[in-house]
C-alpha positions in Angstrom: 141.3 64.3 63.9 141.9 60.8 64.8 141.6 58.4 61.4 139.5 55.2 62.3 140.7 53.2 59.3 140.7 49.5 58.2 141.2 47.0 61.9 141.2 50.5 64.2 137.6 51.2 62.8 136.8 48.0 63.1 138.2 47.0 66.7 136.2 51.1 67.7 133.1 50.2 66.0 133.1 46.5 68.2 133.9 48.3 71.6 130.6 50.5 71.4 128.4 47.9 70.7 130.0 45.8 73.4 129.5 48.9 75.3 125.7 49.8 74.2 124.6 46.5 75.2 126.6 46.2 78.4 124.4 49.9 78.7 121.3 47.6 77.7 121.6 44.9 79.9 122.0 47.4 83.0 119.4 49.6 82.2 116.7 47.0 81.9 118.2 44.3 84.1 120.8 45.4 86.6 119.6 48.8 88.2 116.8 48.8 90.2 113.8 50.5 89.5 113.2 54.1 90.8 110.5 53.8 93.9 109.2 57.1 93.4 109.0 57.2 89.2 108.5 53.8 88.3 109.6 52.3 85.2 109.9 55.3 83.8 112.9 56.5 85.6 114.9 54.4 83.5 114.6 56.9 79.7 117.0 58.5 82.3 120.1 56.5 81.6 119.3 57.3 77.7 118.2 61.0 78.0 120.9 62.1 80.0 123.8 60.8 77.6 121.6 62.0 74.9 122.0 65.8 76.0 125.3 65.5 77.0 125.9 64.5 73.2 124.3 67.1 72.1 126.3 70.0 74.2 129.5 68.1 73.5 128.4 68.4 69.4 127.6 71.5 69.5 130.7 72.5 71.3 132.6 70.7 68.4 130.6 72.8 65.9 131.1 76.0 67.4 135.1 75.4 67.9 135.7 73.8 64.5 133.5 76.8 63.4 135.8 79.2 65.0 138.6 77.9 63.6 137.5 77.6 59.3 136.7 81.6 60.3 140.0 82.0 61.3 142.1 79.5 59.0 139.8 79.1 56.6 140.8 75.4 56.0 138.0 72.9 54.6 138.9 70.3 57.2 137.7 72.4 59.9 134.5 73.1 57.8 133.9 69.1 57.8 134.3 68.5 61.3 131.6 71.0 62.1 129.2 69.6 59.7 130.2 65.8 61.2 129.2 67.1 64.2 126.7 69.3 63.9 124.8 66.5 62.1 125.1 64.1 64.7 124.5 66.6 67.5 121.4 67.7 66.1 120.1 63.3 65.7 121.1 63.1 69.5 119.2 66.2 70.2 115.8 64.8 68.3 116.4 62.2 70.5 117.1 63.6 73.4 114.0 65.4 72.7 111.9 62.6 72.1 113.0 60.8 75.2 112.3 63.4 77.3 109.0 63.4 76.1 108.4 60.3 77.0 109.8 60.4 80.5 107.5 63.8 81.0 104.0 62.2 80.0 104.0 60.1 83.0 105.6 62.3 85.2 103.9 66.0 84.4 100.9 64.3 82.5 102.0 66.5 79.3 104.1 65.3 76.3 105.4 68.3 76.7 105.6 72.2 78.5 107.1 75.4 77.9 109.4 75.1 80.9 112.6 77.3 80.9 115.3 74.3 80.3 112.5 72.4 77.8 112.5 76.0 75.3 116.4 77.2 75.9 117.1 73.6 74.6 114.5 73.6 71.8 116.1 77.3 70.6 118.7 75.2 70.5 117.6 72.6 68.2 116.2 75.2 65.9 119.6 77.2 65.8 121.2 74.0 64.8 118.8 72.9 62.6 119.0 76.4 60.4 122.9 75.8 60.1 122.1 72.9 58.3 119.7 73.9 56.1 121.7 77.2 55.3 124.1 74.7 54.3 122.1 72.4 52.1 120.2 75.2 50.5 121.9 78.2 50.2 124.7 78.9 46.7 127.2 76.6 47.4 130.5 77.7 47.9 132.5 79.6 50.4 130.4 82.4 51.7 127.3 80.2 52.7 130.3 77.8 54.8 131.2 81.1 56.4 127.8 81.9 57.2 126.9 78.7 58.2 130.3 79.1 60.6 128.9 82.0 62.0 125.7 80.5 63.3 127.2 77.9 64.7 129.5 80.1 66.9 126.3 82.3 68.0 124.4 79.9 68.6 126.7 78.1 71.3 126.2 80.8 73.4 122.8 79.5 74.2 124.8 76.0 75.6 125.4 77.3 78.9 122.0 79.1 79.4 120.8 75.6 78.4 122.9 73.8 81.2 122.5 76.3 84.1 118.5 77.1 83.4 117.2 74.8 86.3 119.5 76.8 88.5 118.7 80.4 87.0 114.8 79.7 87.0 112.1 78.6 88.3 111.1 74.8 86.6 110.0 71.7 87.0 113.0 70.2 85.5 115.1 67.6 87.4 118.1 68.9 89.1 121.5 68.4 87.4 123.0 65.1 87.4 126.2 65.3 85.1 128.5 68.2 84.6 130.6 70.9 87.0 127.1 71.8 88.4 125.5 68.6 88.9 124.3 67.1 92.2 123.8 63.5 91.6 123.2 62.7 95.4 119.8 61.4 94.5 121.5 58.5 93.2 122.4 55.1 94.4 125.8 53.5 93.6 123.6 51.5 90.8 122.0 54.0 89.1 125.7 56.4 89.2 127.5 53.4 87.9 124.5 52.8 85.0 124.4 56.8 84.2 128.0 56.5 83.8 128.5 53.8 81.5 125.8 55.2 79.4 127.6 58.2 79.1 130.6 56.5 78.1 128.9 54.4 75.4 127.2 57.0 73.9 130.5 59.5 74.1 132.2 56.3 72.2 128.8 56.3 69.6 129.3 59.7 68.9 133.0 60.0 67.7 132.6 56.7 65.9 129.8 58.2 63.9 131.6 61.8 63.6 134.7 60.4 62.4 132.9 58.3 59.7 131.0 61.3 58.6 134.3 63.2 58.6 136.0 60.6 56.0 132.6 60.9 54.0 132.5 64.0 53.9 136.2 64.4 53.1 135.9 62.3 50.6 132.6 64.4 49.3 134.7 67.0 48.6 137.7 65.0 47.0 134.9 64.0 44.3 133.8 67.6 43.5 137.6 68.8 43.2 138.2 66.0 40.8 134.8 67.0 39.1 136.0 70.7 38.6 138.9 69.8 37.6 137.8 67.7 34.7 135.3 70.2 33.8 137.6 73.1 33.5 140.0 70.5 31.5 137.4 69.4 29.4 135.7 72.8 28.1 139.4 75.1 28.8 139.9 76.5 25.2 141.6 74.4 22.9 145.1 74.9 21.7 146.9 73.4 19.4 148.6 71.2 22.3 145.0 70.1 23.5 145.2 66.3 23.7 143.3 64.8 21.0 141.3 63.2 23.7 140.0 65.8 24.9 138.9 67.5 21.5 137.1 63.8 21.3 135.5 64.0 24.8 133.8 67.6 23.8 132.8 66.7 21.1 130.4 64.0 22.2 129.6 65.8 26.2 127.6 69.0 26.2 129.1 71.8 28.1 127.5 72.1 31.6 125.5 75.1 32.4 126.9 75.6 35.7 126.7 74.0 39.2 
């Protein structure tokens, strides 16, 4: 994975907000309004790069998921939890804009349409691999099952992309991807979508490499922990440095993680 460090983070981080509020300004300035939807129309150019966030994240899970199963490297395991974390904020709000866009439009916050529940199964699936993470026995075997829900649960991404084409729903056509048909667009509202997606795409690797280096550096801290612990409270020799015997005497042996 690419290291945004020191002047590249910094000269990254600038870009996307350069590019969120060129995103700003167009969406509430530049593109014309809608005549048929109104105002509303415009959660569009947020909602849209939203979800394609979130199928890009979860893609990133699944893969680097694939890969700790195979190599079983930690650096793998970190990249899906990255993403997997930011996938499933940009699905909340890709959920939430939605919402907003549909109370206007179908007079409901929100309805159990095909595309609305594959993408909420989704949301739960991803949900679950975090919280196996946070609360099941840390260690190995709860990252590898973790790994393993991520993987499964990619295979509702394409259900989730082609549903307005495999049923019956109220959904709006697709606009982005190798199925989309986004010849209900004028050259505005094409060249808005698109710089959307492009900002947000930038927002989300910023915000998955930083929580790469975190978390990387999450597990430096608990290697150098263990390894202090098992120093500390190894049994003592006589070529146990008398700092050590000092150190144990005054700090109570742990009871375990």
């Amino acid at each position: 994975m690419v290291e945004l460090i020191g002047p590249k983070r910094t000269v990254w981080l600038f870009a996307t907000a350069v590019l969120v509020l060129v995103t700003l300004w167009m969406i509430f300035e530049w593109v014309p309004t809608e005549r048929n939807l109104g105002v509303v129309q415009r959660a569009l150019y947020v909602h849209v790069p939203l979800a394609w966030i979130s199928m890009v994240a979860v893609g990133v899970v699944a893969a680097a998921s694939l890969m700790y199963l195979i190599t079983g490297k930690r650096r793998w395991d970190s990249i899906a939890l990255a993403s997997a974390e930011t996938g499933v904020l940009a699905g909340t709000l890709m959920l939430i804009t939605g919402a907003i866009w549909a109370k206007p439009i179908w007079n409901v916050w929100w309805t159990w349409d095909a595309k609305l529940t594959t993408t909420a199964i989704l949301w739960f699936l991803y949900v679950a691999y975090l919280m196996l993470r946070a609360f099941a026995p840390p260690g190995n075997q709860a990252y590898r099952m973790a790994a393993v829900v991520a993987v499964l649960g990619a295979v509702d991404v394409p259900i989730v992309y082609y549903a307005a084409n495999l049923w019956r729903t109220a959904h709006p056509e697709l606009i982005i991807g190798p199925a989309a048909d986004s010849s209900g667009l004028t050259s505005e509202m094409g060249i808005t979508l698109l710089v959307s997606v492009v900002a947000f795409t930038s927002l989300y690797i910023y915000m998955l490499v930083d929580r790469f280096r975190v978390r990387q550096s999450e597990l430096e801290i608990s290697d150098l922990k263990r390894e202090m612990r098992n120093h500390l409270y190894a049994p003592m020799t006589s070529d146990t440095p008398a700092t050590a015997q000092s150190l144990r005497e005054v700090a109570p042996e742990p009871a375990g993680d």
